[in-house]
C-alpha positions as CSV (number, residue, x, y, z in Angstrom):
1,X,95.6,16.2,190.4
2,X,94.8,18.7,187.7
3,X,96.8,18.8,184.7
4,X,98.5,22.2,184.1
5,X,97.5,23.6,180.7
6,X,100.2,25.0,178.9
7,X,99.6,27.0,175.2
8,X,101.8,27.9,173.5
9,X,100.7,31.2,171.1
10,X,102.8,33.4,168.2
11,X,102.8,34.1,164.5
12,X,102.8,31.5,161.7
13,X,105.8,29.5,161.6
14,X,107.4,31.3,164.6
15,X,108.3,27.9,165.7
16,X,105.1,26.8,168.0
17,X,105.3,22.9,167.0
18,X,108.3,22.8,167.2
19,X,109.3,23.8,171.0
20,X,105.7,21.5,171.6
21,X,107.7,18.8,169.9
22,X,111.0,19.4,172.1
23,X,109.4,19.7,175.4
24,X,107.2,16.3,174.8
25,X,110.3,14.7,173.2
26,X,107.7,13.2,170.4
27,X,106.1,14.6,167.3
28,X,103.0,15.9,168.6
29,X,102.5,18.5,165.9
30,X,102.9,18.3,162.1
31,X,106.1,21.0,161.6
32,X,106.4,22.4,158.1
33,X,107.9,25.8,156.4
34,X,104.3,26.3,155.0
35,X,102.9,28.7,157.0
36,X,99.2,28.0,158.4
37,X,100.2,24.3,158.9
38,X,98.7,24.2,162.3
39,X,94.8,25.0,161.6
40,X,93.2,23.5,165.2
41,X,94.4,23.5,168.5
42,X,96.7,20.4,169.0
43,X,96.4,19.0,173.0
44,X,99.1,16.7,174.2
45,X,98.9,15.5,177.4
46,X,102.2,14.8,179.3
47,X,104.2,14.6,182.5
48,X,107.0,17.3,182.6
49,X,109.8,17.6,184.8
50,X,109.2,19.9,187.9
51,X,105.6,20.7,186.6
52,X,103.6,17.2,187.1
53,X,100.8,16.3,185.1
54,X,100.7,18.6,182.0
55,X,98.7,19.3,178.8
56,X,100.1,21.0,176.4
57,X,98.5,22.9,173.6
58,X,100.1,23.5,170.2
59,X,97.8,26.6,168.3
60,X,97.6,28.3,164.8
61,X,99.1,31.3,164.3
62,X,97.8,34.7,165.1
63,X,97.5,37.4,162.5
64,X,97.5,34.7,159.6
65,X,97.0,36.3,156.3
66,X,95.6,33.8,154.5
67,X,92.6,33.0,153.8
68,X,91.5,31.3,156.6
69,X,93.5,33.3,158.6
70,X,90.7,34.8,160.7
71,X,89.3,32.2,161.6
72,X,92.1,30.3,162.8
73,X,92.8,32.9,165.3
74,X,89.4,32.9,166.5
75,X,89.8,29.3,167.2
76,X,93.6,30.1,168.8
77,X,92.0,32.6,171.3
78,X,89.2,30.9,172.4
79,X,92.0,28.4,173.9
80,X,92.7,31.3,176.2
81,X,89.8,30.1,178.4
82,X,91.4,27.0,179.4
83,X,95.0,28.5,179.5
84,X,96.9,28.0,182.9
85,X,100.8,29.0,181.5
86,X,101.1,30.5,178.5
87,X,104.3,30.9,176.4
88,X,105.2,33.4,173.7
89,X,106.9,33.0,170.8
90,X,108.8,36.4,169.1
91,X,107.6,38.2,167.5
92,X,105.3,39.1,169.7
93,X,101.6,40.4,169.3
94,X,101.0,43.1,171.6
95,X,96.8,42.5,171.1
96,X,97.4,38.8,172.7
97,X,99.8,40.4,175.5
98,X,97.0,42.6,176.8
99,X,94.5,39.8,176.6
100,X,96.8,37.1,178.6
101,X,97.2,40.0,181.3
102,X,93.6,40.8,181.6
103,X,92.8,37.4,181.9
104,X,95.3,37.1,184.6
105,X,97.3,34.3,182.9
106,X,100.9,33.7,183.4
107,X,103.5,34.5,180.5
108,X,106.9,33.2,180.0
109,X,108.5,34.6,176.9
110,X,110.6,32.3,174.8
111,X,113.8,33.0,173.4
112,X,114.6,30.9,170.2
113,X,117.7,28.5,170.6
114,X,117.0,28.4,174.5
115,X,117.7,25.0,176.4
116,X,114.7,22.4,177.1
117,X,115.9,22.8,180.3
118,X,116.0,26.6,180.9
119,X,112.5,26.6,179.3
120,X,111.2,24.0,182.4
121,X,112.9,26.1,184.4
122,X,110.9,29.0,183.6
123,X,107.6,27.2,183.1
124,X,108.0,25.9,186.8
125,X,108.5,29.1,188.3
126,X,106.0,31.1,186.3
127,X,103.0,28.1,187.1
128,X,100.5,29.3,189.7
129,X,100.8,27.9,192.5
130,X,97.7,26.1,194.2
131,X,97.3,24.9,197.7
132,X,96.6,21.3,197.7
133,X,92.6,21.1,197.1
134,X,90.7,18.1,197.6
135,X,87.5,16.8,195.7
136,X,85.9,15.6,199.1
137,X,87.2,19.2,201.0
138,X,85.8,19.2,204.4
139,X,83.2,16.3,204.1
140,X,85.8,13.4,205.3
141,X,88.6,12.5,207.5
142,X,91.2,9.7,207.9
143,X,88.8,6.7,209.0
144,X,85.5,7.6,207.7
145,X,83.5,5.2,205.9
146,X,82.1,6.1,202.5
147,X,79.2,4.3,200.4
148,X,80.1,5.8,196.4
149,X,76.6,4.5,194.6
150,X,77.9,4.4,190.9
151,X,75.7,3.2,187.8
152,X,77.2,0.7,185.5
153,X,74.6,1.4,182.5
154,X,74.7,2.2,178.8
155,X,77.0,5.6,179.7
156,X,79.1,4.1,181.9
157,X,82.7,3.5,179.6
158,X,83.0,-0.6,179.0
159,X,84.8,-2.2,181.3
160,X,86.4,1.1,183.0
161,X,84.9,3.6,186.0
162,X,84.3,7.4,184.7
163,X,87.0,9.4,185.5
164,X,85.3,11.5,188.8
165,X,84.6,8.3,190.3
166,X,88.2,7.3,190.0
167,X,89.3,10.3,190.8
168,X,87.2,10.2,194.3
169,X,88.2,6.7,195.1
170,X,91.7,7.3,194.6
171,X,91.6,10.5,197.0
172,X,89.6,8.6,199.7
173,X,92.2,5.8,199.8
174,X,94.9,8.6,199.9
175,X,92.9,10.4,203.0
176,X,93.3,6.9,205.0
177,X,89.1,6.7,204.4
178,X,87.4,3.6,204.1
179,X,85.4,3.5,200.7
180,X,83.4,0.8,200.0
181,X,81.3,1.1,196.1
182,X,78.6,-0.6,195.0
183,X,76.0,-0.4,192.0
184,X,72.3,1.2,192.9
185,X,70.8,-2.2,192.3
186,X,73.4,-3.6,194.9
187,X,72.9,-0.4,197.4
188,X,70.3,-2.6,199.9
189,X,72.8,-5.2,200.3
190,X,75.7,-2.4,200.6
191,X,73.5,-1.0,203.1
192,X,73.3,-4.0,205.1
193,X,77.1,-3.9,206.2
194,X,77.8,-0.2,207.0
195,X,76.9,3.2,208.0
196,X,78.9,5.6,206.1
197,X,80.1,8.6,207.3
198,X,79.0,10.1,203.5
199,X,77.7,9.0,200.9
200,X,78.9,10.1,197.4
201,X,76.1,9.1,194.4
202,X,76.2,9.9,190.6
203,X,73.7,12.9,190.2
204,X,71.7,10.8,187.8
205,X,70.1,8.0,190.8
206,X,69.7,11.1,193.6
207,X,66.9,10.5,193.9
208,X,66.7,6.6,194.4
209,X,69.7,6.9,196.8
210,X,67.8,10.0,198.7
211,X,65.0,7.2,199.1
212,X,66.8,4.5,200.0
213,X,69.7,5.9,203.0
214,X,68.2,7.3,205.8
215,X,67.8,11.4,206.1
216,X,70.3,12.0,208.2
217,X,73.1,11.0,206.8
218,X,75.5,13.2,204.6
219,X,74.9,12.8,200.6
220,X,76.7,14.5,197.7
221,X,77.5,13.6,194.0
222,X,80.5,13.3,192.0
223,X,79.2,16.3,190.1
224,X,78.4,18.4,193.0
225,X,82.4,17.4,194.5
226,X,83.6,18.5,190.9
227,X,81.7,22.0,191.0
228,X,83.5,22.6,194.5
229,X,87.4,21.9,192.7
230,X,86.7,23.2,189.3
231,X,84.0,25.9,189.7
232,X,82.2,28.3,191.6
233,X,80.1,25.9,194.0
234,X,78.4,29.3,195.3
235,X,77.5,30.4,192.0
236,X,76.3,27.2,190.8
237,X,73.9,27.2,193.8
238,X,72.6,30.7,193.0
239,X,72.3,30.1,189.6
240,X,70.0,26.8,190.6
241,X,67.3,29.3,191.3
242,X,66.5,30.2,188.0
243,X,65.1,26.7,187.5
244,X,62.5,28.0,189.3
245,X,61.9,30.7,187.3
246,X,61.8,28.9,184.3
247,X,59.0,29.6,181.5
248,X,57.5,28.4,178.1
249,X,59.5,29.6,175.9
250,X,62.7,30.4,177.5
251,X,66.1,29.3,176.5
252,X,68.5,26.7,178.6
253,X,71.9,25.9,177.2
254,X,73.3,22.7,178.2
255,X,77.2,23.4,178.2
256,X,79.4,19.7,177.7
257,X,83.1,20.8,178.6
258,X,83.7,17.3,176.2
259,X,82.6,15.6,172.9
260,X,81.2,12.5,173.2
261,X,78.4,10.5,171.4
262,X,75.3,10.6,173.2
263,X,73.4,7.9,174.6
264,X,69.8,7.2,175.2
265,X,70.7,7.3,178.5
266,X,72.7,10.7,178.6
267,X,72.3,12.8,181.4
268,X,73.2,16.1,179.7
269,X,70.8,15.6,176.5
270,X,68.1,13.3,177.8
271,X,68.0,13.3,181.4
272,X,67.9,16.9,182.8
273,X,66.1,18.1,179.4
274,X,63.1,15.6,180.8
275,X,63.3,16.9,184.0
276,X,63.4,20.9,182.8
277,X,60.7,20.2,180.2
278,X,57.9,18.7,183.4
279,X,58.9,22.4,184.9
280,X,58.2,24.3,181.7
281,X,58.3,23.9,178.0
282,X,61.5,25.1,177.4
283,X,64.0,25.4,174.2
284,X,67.0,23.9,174.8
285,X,70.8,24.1,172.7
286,X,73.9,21.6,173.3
287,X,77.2,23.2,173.3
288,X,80.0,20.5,173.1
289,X,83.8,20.4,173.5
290,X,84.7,24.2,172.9
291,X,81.4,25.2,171.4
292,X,80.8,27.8,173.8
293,X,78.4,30.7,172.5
294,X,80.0,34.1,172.4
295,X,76.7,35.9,172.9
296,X,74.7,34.4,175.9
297,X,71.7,36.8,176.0
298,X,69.4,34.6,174.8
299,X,69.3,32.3,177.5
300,X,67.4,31.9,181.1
301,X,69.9,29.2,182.2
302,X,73.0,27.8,181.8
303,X,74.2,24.0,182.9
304,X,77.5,23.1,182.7
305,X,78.3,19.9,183.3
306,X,80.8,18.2,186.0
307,X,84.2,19.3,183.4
308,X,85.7,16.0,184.4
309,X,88.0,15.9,181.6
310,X,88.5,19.4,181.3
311,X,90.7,22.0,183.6
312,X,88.9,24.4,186.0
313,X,90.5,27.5,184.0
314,X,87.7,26.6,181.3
315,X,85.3,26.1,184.2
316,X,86.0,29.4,185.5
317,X,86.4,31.7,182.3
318,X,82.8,30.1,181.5
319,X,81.5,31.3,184.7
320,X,82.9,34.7,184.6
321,X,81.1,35.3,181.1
322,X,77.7,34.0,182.2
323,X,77.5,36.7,185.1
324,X,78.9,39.1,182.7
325,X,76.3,38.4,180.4
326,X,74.0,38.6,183.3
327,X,72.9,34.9,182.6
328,X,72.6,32.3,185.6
329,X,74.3,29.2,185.6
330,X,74.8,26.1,187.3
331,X,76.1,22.5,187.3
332,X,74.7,19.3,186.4
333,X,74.9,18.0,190.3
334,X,73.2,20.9,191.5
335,X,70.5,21.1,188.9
336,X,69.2,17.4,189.1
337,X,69.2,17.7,193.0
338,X,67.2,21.5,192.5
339,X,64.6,19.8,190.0
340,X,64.3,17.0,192.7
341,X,63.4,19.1,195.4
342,X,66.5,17.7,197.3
343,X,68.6,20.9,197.0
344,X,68.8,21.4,200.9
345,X,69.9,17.8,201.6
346,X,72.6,17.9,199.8
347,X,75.8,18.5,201.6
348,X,78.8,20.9,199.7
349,X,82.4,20.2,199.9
């Protein structure tokens, strides 16, 4: 399930860390009569009563006067992006109300001195409501056997699955499937025992897997099933395209929804830049965590990648500005099987 991201957004010291505090019922956020005491976005992530799985984000305040007071509201509404529920402190800005209403985001106003309670109450009933999605959509049923071919190697967290592939597992077992992993040096023997119904590969051994199963059976990727929940799986697949109209010279961004150290091994900044760079000598930038460049016109191409850790508001809002800037973008999934010539095999949730 998705965790509902909840910010919380007002003036300086109108009280922000404080109802974070209340509503997590632990000191999340430093609280102090200084104003500007919150300078970054503050995530917490939590289960709340009548709302599920929640993160909630403590933010500076707008219309700071000090010093660095710019600044820290161009950090507060860049969290906009990945805003599912907003809440409002008083006084209220009337620049950030028209900003949460064209971006189609939910508001609840808070009063100061209301309940815990009364606030839940009116977080649950202002949080969109989504139909029940699945990762795997239409590519499964109750009973179907699936191979999920997932490499153990230098990226791979110590002694822990990433977090799509527990994510997938768990929903097969919940669908009444039969899933059955294995490694891709251990696929043969795997191979030996079943014939899956689908089988679901990191985007990163496509190709090996491709080679190894026969052609007619159904193959995806954990990045391609994360596209489908969090994205735009259509646009992604349009935006593949451009790989083929790639050029010396042009400009890709690479687009990591997380921070992490990279890896020799690392798919977004080793891996796909290989496989770009045999198609054309192209420049390419790294945007991590919420580095996300305002202006986009210098680019040919934009990959994001699967936004396992991130909410599909982010996914979204970073979709809607690439066609706004007119810029094509796609997914790690999609792109590895495009440069593979393997597009077409591939089937999409």
């Amino acid at each position: 399930m998705e965790r509902l991201h909840i910010a919380f957004f007002g003036p300086p010291n109108s009280g922000k860390s404080t109802l974070v505090n209340t509503l997590a019922g632990q000191e999340v956020s430093l609280v102090s009569p200084v104003p500007g005491t919150t300078t970054d976005p503050v995530r917490k992530a939590i289960e709340l009563p009548g709302l599920g799985p929640c993160v909630l984000i403590d933010t500076a305040g707008l219309d700071d006067a000090g010093v660095l007071g710019p600044e820290r509201s161009r950090l507060t509404r860049r969290i906009l992006d990945e805003t599912d529920l907003a809440v409002v402190l008083d006084p209220v800005i009337p620049s950030l109300m028209g900003e949460l209403e064209r971006a189609g985001i939910p508001v609840v106003r808070y009063a100061r001195g209301q309940s815990r309670e009364s606030l839940l109450e009116q977080l649950a009933a202002a949080a969109p409501g989504e139909q029940e999605k699945y990762l795997t959509g239409n590519l499964v049923k109750a009973g179907d056997k699936v191979l999920l071919v997932m490499p153990q190697d230098s990226e791979a967290p110590k002694g822990r699955l990433i977090l799509p592939q527990v994510q997938v597992l768990r929903e097969l077992l919940d669908r009444g499937c039969v899933p059955v992993c294995c490694t891709p040096e251990s696929l043969p023997a795997a191979l030996k025992d079943m014939t899956p119904n689908l089988v679901i590969t990191d985007s990163q051994v496509f190709k090996l897997v491709n080679q190894t199963i026969p052609p007619e059976w159904p193959l995806t990727s954990f990045s391609i099933l994360l596209a489908a929940m969090k994205g735009d799986i259509r646009a992604f697949v349009e935006g593949a395209g451009a790989i083929g109209r790639l050029k010396d010279g042009d400009h890709v961004l690479i687009a990591e929804a997380c921070t992490h150290v990279p890896d020799t091994e690392d798919i977004g900044r080793v891996k796909i830049p290989v496989l770009l760079r045999r198609k054309a000598a192209v420049s390419i930038d790294i945007a991590a965590g919420n580095d996300f460049p305002e202006d986009l016109s210098p680019y040919s191409l934009i990959i994001h990648c699967g936004a396992c850790v991130a909410g599909g508001a982010l996914v979204r809002s970073r979709i809607r500005k690439a066609l706004l800037a007119g810029v094509p973008i796609t997914n790690y999934g999609i792109a590895i099987a495009r440069l593979q010539g393997m597009l077409e095999r591939v089937s999409l949730p």
